[in-house]
BAMI-913040 format. One record per residue: residue in one letter; x, y, z of N, C-alpha, C, CB in turn. Coordinates in pm, whole numbers, plus 50000, padded with zeros to 5 digits. Each point is the difference from the previous one (the first is absolute). Glycine has a CB too. Layout:
aXYZXYZXYZXYZ ...
END
This chain:
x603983641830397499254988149957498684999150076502154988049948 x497055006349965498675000150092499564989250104499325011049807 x500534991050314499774992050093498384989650008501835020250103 x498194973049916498584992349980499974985950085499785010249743 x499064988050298499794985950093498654989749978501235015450184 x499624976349760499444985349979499154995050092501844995349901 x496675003150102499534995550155498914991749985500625020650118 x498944970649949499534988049980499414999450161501774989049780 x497325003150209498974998550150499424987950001499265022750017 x500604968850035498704992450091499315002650060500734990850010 x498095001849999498905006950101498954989650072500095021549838 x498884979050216499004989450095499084997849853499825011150324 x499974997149593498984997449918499815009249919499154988150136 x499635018449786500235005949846499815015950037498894977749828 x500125022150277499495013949999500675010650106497814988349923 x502805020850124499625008250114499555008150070500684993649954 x498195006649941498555009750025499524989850091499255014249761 x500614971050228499514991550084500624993550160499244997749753 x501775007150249501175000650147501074988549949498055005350243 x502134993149608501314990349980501405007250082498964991349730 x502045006450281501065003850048501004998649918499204996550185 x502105008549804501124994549926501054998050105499445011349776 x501104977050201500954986850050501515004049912497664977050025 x501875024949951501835003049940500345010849870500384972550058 x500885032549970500285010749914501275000949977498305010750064 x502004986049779501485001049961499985009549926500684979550010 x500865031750039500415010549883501594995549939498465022450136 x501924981649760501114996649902500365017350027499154975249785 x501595030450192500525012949921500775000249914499745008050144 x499884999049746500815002849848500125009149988499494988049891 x501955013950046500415011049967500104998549800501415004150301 x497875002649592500655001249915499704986649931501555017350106 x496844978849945499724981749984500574989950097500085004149764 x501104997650255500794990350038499994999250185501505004249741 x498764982350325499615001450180501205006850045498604976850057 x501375027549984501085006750081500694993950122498795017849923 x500104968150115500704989550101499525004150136502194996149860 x496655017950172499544999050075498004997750013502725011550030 x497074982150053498604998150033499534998050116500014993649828 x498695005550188499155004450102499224987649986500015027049998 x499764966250129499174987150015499704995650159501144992149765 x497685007850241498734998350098499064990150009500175019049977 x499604970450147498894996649964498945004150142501204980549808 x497945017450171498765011050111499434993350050499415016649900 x500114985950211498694991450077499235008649943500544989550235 x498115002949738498715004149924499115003850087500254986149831 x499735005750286498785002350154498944994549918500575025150161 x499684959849761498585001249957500254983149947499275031749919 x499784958850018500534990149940500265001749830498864987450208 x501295003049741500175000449876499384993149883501575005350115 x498134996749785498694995849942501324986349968497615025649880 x501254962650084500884986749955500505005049831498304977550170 x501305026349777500434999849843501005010450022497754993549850 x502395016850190500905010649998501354993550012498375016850098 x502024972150075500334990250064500784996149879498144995350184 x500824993949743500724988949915500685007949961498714983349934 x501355029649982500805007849918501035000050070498545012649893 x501654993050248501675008250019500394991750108499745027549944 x499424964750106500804987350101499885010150132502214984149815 x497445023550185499935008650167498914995750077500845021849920 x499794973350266498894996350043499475010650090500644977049966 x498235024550090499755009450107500994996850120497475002549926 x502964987350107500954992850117501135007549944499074973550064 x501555023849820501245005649974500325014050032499904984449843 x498655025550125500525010450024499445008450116500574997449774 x499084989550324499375006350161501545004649996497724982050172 x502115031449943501255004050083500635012449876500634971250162 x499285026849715500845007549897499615018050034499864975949783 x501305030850211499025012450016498855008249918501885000250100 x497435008949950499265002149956499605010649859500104990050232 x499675010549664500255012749921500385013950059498474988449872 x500675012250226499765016350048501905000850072496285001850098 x503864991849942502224996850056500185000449867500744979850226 x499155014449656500735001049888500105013449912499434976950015 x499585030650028499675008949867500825012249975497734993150031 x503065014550123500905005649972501374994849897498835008050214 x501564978949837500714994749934500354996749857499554997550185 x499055000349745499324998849877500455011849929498024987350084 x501415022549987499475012549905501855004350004496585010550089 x504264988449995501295005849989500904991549890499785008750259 x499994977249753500354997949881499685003349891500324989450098 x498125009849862499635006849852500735011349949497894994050049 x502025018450048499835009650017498955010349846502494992350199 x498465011749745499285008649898499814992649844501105021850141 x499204964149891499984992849850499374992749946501375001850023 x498205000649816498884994349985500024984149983499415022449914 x499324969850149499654985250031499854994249848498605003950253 x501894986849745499704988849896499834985350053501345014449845 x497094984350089499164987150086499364994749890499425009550239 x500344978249736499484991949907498434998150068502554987949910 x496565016250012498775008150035500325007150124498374984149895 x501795026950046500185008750159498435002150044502495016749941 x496804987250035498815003850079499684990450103499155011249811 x501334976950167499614987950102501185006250100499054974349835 x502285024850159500965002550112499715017650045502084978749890 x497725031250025499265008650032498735003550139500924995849756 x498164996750194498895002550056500174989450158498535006949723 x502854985350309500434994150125500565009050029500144979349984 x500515029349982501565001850080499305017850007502804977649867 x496455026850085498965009950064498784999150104500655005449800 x499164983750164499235002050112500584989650175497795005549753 x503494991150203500704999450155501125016650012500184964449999 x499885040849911500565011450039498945015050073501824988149790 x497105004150144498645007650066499484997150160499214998249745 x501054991750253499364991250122501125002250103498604979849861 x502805026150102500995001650091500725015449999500264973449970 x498075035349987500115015449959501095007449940498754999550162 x501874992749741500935005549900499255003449865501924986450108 x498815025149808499405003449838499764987649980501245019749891 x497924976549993499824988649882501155009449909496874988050005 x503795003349909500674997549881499454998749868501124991650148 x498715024349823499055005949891500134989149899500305026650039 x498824969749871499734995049893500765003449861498064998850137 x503045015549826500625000749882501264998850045498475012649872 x502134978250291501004997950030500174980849949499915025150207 x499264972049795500064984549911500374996649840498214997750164 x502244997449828499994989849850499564985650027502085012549899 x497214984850034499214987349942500764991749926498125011549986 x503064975150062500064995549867499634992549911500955005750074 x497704993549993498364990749879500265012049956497594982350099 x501545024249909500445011149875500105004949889500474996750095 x500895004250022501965000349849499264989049938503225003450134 x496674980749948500384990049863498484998249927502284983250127 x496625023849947498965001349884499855009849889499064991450164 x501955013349853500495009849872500854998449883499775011150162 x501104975749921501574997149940499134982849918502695014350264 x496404976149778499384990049957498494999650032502174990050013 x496965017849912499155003450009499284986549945500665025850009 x497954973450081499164980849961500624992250072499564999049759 x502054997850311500354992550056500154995150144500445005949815 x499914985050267499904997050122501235005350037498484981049993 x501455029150088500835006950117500344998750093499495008149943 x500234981450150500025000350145501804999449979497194985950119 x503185015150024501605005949982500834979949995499855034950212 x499574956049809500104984249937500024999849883498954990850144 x500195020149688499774998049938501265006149944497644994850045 x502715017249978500975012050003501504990249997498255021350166 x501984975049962501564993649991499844989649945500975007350180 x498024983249775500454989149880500115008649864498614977950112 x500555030149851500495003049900501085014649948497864984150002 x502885015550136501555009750012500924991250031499235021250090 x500634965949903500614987850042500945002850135499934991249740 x499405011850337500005005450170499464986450103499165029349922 x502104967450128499834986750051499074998950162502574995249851 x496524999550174499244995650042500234990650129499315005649778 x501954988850225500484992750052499574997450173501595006049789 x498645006850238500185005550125498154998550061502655019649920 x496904980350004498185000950069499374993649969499695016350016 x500254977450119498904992750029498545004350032501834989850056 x497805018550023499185005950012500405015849982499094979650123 x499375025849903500075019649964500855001050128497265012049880 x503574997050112500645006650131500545014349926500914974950154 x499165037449994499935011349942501865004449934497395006250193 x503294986049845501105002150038500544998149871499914994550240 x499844988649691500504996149906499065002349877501324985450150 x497625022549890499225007149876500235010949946498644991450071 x502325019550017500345011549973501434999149930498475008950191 x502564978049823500724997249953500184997149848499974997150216 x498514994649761499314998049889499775012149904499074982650136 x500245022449940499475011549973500845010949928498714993350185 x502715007349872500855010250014500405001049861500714997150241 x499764985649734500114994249827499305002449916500614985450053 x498505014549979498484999949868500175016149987497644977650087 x502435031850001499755014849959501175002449924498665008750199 x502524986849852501075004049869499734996849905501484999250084 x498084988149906499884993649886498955008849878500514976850169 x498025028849932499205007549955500325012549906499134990350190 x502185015049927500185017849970501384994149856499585020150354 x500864971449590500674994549904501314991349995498825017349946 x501224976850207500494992550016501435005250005498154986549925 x503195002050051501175001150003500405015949879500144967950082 x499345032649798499805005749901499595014650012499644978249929 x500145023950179499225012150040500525011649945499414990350196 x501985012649793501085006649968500135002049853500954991750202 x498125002249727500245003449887499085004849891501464987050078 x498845027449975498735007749932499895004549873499845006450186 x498784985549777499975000849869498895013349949500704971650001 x499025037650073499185011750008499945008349880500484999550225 x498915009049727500245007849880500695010850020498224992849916 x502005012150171500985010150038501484992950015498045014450126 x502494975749936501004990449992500574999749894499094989050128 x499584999549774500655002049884500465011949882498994981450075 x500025029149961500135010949954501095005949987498324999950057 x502225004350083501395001350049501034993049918499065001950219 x500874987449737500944987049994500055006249848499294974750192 x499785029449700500395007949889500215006849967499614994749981 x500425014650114500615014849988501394997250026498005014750083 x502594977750054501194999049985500874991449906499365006850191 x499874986649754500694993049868500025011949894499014973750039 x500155034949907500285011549936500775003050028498675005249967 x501305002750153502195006550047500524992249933500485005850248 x499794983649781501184990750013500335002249824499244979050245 x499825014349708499995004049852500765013749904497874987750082 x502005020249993499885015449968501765004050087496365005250008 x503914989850097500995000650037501614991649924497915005550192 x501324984849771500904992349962500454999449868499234990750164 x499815011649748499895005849863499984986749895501385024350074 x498724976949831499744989849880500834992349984499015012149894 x501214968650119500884993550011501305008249892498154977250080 x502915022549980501005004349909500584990949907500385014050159 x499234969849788500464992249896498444991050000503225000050036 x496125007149893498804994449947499834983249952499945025649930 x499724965950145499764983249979499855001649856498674989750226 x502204997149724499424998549853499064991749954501805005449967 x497564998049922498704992749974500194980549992499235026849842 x499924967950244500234986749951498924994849882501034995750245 x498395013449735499464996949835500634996349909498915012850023 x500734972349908500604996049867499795009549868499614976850100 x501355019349841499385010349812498234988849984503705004449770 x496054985050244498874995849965498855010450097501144972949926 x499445023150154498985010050118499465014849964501484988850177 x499595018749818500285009649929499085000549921502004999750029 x498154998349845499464995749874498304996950030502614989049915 x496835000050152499264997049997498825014450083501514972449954 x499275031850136499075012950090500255010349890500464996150295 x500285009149672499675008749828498854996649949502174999549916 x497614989650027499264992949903498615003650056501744980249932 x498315016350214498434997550067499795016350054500154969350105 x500655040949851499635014850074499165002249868502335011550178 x498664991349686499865002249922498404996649945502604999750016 x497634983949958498734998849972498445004150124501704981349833 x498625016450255499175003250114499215014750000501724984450122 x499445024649918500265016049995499865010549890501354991150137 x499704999549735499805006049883500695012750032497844988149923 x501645025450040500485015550036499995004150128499235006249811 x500054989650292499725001950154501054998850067498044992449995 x503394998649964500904998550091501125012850022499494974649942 x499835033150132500955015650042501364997850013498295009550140 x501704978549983501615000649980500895000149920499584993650114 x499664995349802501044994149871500305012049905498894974749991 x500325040249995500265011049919501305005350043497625004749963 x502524993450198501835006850119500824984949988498785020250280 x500954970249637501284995749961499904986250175501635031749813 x497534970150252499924992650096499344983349971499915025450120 x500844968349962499634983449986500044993249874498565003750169 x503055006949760500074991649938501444986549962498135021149958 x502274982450191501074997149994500454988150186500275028449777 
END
């Protein structure tokens, strides 16, 4: 089954070309879509303050996370959980372009770019023109909300975890309707056919004599000489 991790971030602010930091980092692991019940969750001292709007969003204060350790302590840790599986992040380039450049800043690889999935994306592919943000996503997967109050990385990846099943086809996933599938699915009805051979007490007609009578009438006149069968004695009985 294929292994994959759900991951979600906070941060001081938008950029980290500009010295933003990231404050927190939640991973989910799935196996096969589904969590497997283990995850990975962090929150970081930044060494830095925090922009106020970022703030309002995730409720993190710079006070809260004086003392927390520091990415560069976390990153072995990080990277052993991931290990070789690919990330799924709702705009990843934003959690991307954090979680590289503290893996940079604490001289570890960056986390190549065709190891992500996007699931803006997926769902700008799957509802194209529409509002995506992953709020927009679980109201309309009817994915309850309940739980958040504010952004947090923890209960976004949880979020998150839902919406990608939901993405890759949900509960339903299992039921492949492919052209090879179905393809398959008529060939083995042929066998079956061919194995089993021609009902041995042929259903009898529930055609009335009017019925009867009346589809004569409408070949005849319709068809006239054209009706082949009717020359082998067929449909008429």
């Amino acid at each position: 089954m294929a292994r994959e991790i759900v991951l979600d971030t906070e941060t001081t602010g938008l950029d980290p070309r500009t010295g933003h930091r990231l404050i927190e980092i939640a991973c989910i692991e799935l196996e096969d879509l589904l969590p497997t019940g283990r995850h990975y969750h962090r929150y970081v001292d930044p060494q830095r303050d925090i922009d106020p709007e970022a703030e309002r969003v995730h409720g993190l204060s710079r006070s809260f996370l004086h003392g927390k350790p520091l990415f560069e302590e976390l990153a072995d840790e990080f990277l052993d959980f991931v290990g070789d599986a690919q990330l799924v992040a709702h705009n990843a380039a934003f959690d991307r372009g954090f979680v590289n450049a503290e893996l940079e800043r604490a001289g570890r690889a960056p986390i190549p770019g065709p190891r992500w999935t996007c699931t803006y994306v997926l769902a700008q592919g799957k509802f194209p023109g529409m509002y995506n943000s992953l709020d927009a996503l679980c109201k309309r997967f009817k994915i309850s909300l309940a739980e958040r109050e504010k952004h947090g990385a923890l209960i976004d990846t949880r979020l998150l975890s839902m919406v990608y099943l939901e993405l890759q086809g949900g509960k339903e996933r299992g039921l492949d309707l492919s052209p090879v599938r179905q393809a398959a699915t008529v060939v083995a009805g042929s066998v079956a056919i061919v194995e089993h051979g021609p009902r041995p007490r042929p259903l009898a007609s529930r055609a009335t004599e009017e019925e009867l009578a009346a589809h004569a009438a409408f070949v005849t006149k319709t068809l006239k000489d054209k009706a082949i069968w009717a020359k082998w004695g067929l449909g008429q009985d």
